[in-house]
PDB file of the backbone (N, CA, C, O) and the ligand in Angstrom, with CONECT records:
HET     ZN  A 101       1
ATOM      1  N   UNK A   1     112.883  89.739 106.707  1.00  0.00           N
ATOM      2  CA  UNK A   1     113.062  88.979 105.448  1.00  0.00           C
ATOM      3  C   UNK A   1     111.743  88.902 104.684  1.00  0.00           C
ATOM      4  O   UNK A   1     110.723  88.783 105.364  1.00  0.00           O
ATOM      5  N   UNK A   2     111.641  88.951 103.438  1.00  0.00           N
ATOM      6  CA  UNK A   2     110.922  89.024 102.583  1.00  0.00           C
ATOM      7  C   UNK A   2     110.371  87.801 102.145  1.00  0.00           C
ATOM      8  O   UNK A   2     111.239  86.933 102.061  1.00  0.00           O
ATOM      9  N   UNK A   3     108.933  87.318 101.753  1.00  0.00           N
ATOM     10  CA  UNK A   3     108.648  86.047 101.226  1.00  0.00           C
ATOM     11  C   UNK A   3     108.383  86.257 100.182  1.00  0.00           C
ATOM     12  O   UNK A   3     107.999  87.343  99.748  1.00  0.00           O
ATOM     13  N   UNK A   4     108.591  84.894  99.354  1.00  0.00           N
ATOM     14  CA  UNK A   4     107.899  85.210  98.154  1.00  0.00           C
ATOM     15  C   UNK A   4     106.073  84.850  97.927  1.00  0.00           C
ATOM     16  O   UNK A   4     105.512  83.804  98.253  1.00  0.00           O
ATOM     17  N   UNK A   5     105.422  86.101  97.262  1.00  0.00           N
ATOM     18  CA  UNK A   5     103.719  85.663  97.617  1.00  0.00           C
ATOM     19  C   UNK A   5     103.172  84.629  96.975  1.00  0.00           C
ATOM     20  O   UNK A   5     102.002  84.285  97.136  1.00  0.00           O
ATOM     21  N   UNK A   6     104.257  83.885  95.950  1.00  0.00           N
ATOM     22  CA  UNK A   6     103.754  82.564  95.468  1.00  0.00           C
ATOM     23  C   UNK A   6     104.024  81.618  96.068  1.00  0.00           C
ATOM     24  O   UNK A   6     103.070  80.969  96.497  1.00  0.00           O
ATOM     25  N   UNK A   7     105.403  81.131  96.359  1.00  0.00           N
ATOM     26  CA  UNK A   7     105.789  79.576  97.070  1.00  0.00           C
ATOM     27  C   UNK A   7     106.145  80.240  98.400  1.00  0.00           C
ATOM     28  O   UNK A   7     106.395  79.359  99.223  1.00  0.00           O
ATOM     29  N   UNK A   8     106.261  81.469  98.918  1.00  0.00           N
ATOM     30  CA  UNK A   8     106.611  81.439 100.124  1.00  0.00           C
ATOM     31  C   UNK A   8     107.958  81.521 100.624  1.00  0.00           C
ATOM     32  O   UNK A   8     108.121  81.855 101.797  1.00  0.00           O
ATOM     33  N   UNK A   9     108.971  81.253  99.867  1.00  0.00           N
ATOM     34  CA  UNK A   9     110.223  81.069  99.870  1.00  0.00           C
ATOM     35  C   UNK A   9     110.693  82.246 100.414  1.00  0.00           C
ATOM     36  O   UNK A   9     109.911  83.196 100.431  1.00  0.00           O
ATOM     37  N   UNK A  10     111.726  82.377 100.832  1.00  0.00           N
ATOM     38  CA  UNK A  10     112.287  83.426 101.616  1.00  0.00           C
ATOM     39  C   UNK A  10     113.480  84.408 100.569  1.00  0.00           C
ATOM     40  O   UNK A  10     114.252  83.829  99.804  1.00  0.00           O
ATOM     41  N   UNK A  11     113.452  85.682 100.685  1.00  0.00           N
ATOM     42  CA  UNK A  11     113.688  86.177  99.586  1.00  0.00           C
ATOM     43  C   UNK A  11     114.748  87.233  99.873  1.00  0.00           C
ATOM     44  O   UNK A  11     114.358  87.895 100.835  1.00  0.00           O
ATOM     45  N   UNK A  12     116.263  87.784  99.305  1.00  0.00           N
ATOM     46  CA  UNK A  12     116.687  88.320  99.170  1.00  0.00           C
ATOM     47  C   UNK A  12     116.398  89.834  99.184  1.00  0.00           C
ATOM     48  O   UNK A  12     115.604  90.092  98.280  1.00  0.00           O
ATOM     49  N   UNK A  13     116.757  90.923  99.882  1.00  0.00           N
ATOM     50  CA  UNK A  13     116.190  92.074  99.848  1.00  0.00           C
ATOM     51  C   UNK A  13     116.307  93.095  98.365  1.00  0.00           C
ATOM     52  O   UNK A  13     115.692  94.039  97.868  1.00  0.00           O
ATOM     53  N   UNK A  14     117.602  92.165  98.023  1.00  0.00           N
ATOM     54  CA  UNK A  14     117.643  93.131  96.280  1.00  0.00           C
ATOM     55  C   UNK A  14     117.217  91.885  95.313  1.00  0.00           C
ATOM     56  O   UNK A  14     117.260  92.117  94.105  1.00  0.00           O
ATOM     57  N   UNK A  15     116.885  90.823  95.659  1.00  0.00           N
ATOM     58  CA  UNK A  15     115.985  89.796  94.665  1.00  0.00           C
ATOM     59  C   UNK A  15     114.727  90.650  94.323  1.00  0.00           C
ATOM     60  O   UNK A  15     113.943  91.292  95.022  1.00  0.00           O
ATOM     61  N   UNK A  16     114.876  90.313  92.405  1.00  0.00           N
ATOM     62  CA  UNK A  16     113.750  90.982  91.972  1.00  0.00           C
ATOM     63  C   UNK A  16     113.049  89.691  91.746  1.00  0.00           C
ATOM     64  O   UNK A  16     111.867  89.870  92.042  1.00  0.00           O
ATOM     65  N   UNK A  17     113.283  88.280  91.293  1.00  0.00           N
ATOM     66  CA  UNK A  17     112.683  87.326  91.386  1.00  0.00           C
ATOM     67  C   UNK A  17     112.915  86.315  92.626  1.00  0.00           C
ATOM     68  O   UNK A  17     113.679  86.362  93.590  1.00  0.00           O
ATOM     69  N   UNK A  18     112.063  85.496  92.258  1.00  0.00           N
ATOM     70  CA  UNK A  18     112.027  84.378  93.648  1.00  0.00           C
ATOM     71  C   UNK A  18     113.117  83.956  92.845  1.00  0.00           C
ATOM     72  O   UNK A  18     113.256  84.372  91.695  1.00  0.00           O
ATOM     73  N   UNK A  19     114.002  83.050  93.450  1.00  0.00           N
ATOM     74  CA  UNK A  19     114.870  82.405  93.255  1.00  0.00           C
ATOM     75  C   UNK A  19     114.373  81.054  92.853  1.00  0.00           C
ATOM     76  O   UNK A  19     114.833  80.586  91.811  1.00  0.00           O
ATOM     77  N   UNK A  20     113.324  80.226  93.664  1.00  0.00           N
ATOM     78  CA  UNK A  20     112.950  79.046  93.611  1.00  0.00           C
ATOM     79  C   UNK A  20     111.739  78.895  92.667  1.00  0.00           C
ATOM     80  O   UNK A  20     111.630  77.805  92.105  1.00  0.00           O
ATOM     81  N   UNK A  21     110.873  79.787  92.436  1.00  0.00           N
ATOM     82  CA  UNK A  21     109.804  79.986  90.865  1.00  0.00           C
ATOM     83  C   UNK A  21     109.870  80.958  90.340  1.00  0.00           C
ATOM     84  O   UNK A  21     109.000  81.095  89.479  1.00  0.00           O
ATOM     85  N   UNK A  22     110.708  81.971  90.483  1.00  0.00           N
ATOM     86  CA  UNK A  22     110.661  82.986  89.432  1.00  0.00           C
ATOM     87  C   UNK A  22     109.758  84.345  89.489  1.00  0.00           C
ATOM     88  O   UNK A  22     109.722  85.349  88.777  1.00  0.00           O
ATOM     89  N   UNK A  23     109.198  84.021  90.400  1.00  0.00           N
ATOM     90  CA  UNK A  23     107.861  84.995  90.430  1.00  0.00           C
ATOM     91  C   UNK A  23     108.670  86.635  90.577  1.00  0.00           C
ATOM     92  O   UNK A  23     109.884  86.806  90.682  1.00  0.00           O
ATOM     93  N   UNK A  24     107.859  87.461  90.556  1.00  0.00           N
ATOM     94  CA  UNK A  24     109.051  89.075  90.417  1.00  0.00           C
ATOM     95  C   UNK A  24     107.921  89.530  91.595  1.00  0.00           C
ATOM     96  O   UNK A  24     106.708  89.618  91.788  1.00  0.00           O
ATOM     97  N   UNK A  25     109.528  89.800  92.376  1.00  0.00           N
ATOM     98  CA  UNK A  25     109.326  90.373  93.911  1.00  0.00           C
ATOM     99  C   UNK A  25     108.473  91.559  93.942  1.00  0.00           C
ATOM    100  O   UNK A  25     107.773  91.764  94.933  1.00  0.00           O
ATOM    101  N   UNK A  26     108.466  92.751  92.456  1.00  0.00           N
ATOM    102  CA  UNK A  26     108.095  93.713  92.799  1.00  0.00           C
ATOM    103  C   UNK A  26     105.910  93.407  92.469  1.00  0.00           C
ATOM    104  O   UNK A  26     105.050  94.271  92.300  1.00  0.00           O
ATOM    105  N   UNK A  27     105.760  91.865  92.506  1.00  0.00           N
ATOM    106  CA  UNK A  27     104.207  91.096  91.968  1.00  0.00           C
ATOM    107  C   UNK A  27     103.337  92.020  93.136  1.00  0.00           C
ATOM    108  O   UNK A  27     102.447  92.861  93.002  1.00  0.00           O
ATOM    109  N   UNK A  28     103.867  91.585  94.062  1.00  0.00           N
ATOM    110  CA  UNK A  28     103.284  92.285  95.587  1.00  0.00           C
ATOM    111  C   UNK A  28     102.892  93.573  95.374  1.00  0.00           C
ATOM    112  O   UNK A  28     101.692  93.793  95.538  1.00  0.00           O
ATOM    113  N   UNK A  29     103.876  94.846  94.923  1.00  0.00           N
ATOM    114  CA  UNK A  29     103.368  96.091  94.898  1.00  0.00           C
ATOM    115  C   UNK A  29     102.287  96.081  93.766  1.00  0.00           C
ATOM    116  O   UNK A  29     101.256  96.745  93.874  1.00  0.00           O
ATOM    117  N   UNK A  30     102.567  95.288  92.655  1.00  0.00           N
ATOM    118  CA  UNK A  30     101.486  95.846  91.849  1.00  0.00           C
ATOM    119  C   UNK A  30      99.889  94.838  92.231  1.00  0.00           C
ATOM    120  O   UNK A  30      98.868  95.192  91.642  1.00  0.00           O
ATOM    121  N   UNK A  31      99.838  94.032  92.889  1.00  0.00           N
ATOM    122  CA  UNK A  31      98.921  93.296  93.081  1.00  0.00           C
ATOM    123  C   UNK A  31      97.959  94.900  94.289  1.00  0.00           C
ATOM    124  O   UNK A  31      96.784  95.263  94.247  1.00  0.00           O
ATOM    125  N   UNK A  32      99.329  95.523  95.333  1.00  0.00           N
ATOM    126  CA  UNK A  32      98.776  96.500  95.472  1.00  0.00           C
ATOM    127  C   UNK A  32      97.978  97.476  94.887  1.00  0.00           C
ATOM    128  O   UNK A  32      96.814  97.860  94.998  1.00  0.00           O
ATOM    129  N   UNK A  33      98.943  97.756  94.239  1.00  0.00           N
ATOM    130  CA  UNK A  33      98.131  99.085  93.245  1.00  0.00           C
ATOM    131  C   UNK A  33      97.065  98.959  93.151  1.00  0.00           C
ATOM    132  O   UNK A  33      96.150  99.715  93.477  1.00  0.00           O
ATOM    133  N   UNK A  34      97.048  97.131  92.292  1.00  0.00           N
ATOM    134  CA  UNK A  34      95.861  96.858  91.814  1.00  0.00           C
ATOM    135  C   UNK A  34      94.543  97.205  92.830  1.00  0.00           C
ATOM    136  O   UNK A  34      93.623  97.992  92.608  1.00  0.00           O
ATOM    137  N   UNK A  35      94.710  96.568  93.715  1.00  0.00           N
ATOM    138  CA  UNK A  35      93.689  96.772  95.138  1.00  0.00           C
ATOM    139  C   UNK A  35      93.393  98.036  95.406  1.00  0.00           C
ATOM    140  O   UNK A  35      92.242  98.472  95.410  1.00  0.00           O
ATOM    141  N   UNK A  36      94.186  98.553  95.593  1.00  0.00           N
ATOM    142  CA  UNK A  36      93.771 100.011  95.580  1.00  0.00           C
ATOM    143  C   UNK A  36      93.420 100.909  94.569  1.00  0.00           C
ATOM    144  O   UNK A  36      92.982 101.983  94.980  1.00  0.00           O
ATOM    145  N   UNK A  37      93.488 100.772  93.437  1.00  0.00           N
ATOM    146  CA  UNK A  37      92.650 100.918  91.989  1.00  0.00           C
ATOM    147  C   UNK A  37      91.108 100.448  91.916  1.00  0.00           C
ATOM    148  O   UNK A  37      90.164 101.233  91.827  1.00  0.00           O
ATOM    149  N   UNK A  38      91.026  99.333  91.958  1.00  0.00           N
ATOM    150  CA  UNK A  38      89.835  98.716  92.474  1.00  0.00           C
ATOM    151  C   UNK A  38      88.867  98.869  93.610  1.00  0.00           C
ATOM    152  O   UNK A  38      87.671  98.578  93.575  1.00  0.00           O
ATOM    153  N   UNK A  39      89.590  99.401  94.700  1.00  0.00           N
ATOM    154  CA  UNK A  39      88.670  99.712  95.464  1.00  0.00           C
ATOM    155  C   UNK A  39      88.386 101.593  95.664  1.00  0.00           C
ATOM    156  O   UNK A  39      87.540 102.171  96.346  1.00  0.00           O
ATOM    157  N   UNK A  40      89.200 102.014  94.993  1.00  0.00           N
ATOM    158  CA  UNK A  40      88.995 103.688  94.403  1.00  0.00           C
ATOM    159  C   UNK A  40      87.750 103.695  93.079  1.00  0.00           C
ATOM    160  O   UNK A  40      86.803 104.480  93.025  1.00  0.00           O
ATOM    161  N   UNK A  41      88.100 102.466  91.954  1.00  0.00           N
ATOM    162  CA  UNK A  41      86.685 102.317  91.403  1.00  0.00           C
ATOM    163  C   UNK A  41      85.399 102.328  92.043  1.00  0.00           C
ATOM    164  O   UNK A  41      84.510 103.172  91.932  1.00  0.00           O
ATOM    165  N   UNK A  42      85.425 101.034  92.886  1.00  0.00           N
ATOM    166  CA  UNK A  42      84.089 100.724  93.891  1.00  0.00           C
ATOM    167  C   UNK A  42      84.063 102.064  94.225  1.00  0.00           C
ATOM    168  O   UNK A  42      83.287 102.705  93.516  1.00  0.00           O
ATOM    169  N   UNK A  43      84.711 102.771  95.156  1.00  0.00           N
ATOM    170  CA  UNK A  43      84.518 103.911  95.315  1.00  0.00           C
ATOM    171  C   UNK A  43      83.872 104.848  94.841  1.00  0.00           C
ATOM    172  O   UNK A  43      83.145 105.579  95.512  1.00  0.00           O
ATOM    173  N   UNK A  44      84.042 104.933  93.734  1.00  0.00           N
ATOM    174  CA  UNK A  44      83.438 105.572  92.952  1.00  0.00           C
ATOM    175  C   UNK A  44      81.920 105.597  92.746  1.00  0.00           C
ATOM    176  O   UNK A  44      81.026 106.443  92.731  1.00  0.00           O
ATOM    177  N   UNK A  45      82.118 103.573  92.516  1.00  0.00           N
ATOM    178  CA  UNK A  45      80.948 103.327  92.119  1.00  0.00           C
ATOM    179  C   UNK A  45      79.513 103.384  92.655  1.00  0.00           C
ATOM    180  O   UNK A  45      78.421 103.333  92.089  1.00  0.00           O
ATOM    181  N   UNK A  46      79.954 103.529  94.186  1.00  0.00           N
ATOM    182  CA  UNK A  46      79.089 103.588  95.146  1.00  0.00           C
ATOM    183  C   UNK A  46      78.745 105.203  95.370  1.00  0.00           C
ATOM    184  O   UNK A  46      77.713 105.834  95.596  1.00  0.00           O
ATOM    185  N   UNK A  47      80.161 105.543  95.189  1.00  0.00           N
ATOM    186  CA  UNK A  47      79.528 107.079  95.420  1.00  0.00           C
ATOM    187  C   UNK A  47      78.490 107.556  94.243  1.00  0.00           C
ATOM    188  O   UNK A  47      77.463 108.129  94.607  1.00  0.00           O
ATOM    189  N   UNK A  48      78.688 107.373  93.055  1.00  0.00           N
ATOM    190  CA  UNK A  48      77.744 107.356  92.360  1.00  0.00           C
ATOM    191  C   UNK A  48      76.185 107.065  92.162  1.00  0.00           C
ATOM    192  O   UNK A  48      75.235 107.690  91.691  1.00  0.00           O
ATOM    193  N   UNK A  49      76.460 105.312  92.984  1.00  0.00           N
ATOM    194  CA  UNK A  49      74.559 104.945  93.238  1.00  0.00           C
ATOM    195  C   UNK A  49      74.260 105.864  94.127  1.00  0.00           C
ATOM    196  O   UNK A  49      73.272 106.595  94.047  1.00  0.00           O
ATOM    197  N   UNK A  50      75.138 105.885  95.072  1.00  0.00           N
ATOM    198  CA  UNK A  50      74.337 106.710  95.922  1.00  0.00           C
ATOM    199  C   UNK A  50      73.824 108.597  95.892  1.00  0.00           C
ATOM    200  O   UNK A  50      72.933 109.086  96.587  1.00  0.00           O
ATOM    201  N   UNK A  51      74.587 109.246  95.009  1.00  0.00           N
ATOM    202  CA  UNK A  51      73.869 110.049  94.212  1.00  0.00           C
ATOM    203  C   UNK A  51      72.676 109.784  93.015  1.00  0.00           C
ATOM    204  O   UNK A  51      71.697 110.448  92.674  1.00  0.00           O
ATOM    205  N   UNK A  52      73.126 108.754  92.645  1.00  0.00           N
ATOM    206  CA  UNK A  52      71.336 108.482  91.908  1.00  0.00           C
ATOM    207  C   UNK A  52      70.406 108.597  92.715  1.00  0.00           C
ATOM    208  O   UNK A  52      69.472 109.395  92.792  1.00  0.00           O
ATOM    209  N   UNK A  53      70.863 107.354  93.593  1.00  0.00           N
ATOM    210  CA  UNK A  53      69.601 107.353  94.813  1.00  0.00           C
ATOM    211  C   UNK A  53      69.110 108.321  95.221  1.00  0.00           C
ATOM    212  O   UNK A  53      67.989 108.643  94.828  1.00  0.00           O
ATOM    213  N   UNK A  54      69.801 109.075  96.132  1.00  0.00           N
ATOM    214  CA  UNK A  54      69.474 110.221  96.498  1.00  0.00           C
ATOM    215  C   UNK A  54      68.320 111.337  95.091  1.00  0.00           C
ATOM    216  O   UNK A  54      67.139 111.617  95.294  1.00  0.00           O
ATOM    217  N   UNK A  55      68.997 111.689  93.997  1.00  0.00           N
ATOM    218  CA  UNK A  55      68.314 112.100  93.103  1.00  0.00           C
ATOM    219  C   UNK A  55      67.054 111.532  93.006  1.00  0.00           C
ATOM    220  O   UNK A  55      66.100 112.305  92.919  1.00  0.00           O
ATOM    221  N   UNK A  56      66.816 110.090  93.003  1.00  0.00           N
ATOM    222  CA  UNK A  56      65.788 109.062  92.763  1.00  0.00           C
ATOM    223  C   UNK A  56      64.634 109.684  93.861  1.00  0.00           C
ATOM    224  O   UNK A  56      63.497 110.117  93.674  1.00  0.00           O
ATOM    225  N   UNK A  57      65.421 109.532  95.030  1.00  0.00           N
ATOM    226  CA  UNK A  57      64.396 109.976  96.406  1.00  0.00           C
ATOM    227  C   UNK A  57      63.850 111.453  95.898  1.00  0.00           C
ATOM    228  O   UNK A  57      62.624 111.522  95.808  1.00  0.00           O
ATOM    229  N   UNK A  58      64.446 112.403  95.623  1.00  0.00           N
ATOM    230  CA  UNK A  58      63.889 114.086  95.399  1.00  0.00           C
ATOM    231  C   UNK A  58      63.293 113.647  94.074  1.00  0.00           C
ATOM    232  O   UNK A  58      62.095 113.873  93.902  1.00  0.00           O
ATOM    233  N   UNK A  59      63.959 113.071  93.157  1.00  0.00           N
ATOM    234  CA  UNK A  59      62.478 112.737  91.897  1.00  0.00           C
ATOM    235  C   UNK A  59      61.445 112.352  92.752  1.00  0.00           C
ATOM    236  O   UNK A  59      60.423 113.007  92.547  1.00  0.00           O
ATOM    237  N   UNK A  60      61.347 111.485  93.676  1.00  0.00           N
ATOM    238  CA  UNK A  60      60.302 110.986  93.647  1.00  0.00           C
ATOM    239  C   UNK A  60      59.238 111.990  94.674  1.00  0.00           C
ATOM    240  O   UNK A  60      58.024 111.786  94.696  1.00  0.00           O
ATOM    241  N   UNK A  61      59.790 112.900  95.360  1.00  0.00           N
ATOM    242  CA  UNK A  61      59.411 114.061  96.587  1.00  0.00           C
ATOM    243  C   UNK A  61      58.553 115.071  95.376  1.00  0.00           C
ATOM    244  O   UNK A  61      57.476 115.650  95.518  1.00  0.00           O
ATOM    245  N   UNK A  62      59.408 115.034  94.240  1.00  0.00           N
ATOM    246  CA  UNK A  62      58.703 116.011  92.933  1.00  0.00           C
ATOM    247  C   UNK A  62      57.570 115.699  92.583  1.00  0.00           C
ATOM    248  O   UNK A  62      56.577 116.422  92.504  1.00  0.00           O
ATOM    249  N   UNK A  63      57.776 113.632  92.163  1.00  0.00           N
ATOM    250  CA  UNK A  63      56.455 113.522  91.716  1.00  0.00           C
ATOM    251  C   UNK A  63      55.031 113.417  92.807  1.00  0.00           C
ATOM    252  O   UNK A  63      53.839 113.255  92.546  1.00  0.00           O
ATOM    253  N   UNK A  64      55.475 113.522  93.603  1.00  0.00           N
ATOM    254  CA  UNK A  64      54.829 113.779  95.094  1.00  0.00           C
ATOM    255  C   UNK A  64      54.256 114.745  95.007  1.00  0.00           C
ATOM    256  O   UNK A  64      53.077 114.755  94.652  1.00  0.00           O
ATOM    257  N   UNK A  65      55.019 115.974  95.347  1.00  0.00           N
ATOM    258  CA  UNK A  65      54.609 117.113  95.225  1.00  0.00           C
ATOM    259  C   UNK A  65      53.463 117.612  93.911  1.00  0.00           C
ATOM    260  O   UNK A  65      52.426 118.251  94.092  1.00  0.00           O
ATOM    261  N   UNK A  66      53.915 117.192  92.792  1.00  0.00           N
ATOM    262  CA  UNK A  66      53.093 117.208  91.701  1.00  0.00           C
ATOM    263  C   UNK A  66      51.778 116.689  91.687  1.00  0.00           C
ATOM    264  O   UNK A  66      50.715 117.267  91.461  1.00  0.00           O
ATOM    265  N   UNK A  67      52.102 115.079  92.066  1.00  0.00           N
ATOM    266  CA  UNK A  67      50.786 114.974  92.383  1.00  0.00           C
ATOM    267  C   UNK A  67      49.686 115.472  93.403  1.00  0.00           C
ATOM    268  O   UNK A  67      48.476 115.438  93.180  1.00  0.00           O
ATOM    269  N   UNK A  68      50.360 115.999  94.696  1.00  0.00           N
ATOM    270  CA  UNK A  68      49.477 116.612  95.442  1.00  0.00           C
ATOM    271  C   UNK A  68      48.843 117.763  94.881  1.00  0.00           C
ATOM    272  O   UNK A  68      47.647 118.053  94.918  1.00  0.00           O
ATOM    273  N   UNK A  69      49.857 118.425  94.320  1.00  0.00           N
ATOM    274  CA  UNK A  69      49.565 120.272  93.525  1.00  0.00           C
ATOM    275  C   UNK A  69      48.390 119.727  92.267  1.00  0.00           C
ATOM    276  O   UNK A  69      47.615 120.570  91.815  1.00  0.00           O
ATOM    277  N   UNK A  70      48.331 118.311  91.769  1.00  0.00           N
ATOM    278  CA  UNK A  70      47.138 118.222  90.835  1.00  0.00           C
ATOM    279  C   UNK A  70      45.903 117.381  91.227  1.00  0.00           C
ATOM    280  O   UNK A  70      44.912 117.087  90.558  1.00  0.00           O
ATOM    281  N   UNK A  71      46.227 117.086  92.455  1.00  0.00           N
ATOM    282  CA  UNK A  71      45.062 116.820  93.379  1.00  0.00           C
ATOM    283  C   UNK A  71      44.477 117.747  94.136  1.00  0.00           C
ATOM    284  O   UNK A  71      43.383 117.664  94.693  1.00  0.00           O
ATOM    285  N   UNK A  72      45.331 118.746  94.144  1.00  0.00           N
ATOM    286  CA  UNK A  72      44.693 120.062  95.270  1.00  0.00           C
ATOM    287  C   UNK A  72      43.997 120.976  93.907  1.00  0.00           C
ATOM    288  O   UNK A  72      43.085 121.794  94.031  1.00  0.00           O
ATOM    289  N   UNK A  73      44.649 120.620  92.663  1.00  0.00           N
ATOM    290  CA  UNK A  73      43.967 121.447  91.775  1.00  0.00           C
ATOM    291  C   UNK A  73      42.977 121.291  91.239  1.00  0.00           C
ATOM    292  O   UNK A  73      42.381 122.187  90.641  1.00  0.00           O
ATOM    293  N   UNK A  74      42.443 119.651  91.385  1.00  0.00           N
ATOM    294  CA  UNK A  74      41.278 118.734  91.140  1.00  0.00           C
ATOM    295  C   UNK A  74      40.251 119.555  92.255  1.00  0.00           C
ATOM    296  O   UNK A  74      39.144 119.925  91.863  1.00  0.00           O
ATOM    297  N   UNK A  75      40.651 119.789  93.537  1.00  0.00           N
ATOM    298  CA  UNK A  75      39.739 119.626  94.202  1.00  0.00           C
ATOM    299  C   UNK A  75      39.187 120.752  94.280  1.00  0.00           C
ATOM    300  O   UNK A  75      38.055 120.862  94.751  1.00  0.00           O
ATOM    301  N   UNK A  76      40.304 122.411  93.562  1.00  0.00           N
ATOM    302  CA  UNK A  76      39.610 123.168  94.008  1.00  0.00           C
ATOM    303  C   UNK A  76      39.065 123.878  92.446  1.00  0.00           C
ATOM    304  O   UNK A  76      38.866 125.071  92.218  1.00  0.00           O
ATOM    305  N   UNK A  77      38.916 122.753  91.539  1.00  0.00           N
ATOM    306  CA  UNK A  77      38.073 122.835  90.312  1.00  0.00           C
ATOM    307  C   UNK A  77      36.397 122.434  90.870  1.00  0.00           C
ATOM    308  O   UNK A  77      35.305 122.943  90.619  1.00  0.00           O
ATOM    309  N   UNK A  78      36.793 121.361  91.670  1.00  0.00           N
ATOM    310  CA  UNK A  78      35.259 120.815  91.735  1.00  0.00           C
ATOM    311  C   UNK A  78      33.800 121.838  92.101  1.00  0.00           C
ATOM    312  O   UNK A  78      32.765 121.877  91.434  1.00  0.00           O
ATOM    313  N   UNK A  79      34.101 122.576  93.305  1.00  0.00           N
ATOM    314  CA  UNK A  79      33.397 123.617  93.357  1.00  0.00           C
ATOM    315  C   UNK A  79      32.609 124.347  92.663  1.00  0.00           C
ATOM    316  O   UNK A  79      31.501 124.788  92.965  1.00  0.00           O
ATOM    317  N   UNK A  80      33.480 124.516  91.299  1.00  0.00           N
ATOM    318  CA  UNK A  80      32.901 125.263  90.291  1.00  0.00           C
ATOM    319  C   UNK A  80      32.131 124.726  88.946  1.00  0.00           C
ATOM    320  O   UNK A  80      31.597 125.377  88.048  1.00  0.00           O
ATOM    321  N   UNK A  81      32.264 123.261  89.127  1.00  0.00           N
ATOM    322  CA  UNK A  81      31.341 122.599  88.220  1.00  0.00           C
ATOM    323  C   UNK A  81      29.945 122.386  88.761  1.00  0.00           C
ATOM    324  O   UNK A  81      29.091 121.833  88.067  1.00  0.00           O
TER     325      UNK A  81
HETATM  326 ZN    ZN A 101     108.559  81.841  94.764  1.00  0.00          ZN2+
END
């Protein structure tokens, strides 16, 4: 038997509303959807930072690298002054 997700009431299997507030039986699936919409966003959203991040980390391996390649280029100027 089916409840209803507002008052709880016990619910008819072809009731599209609660009988006792009205609420529409099919509230449940879309409260689903909803949840699972929402957490396919997050999904997203995370998969996303975490490709920044990642990008963020190799930017920052670049500016690394850069700076070493213009510190190694500093150093092997000095010699010649
Ligand atoms: Zn109800």
């Amino acid at each position: 038997m089916r409840r209803c997700t507002r008052c709880g009431s016990e619910l008819n299997e072809q009731a599209k509303v609660c009988p006792v507030c009205g609420t529409p039986v099919d509230e449940e699936r879309a409260h689903l959807r909803r949840m699972v919409i929402v957490m396919l966003v997050a999904a997203i959203v995370v998969a996303a930072l975490l490709v920044l991040r990642s990008r963020q980390l190799s930017g920052g391996a670049d500016n690394l690298t850069a700076a070493a390649s213009a510190i190694g280029t500093a150093a092997a100027m000095r010699p010649l002054q």
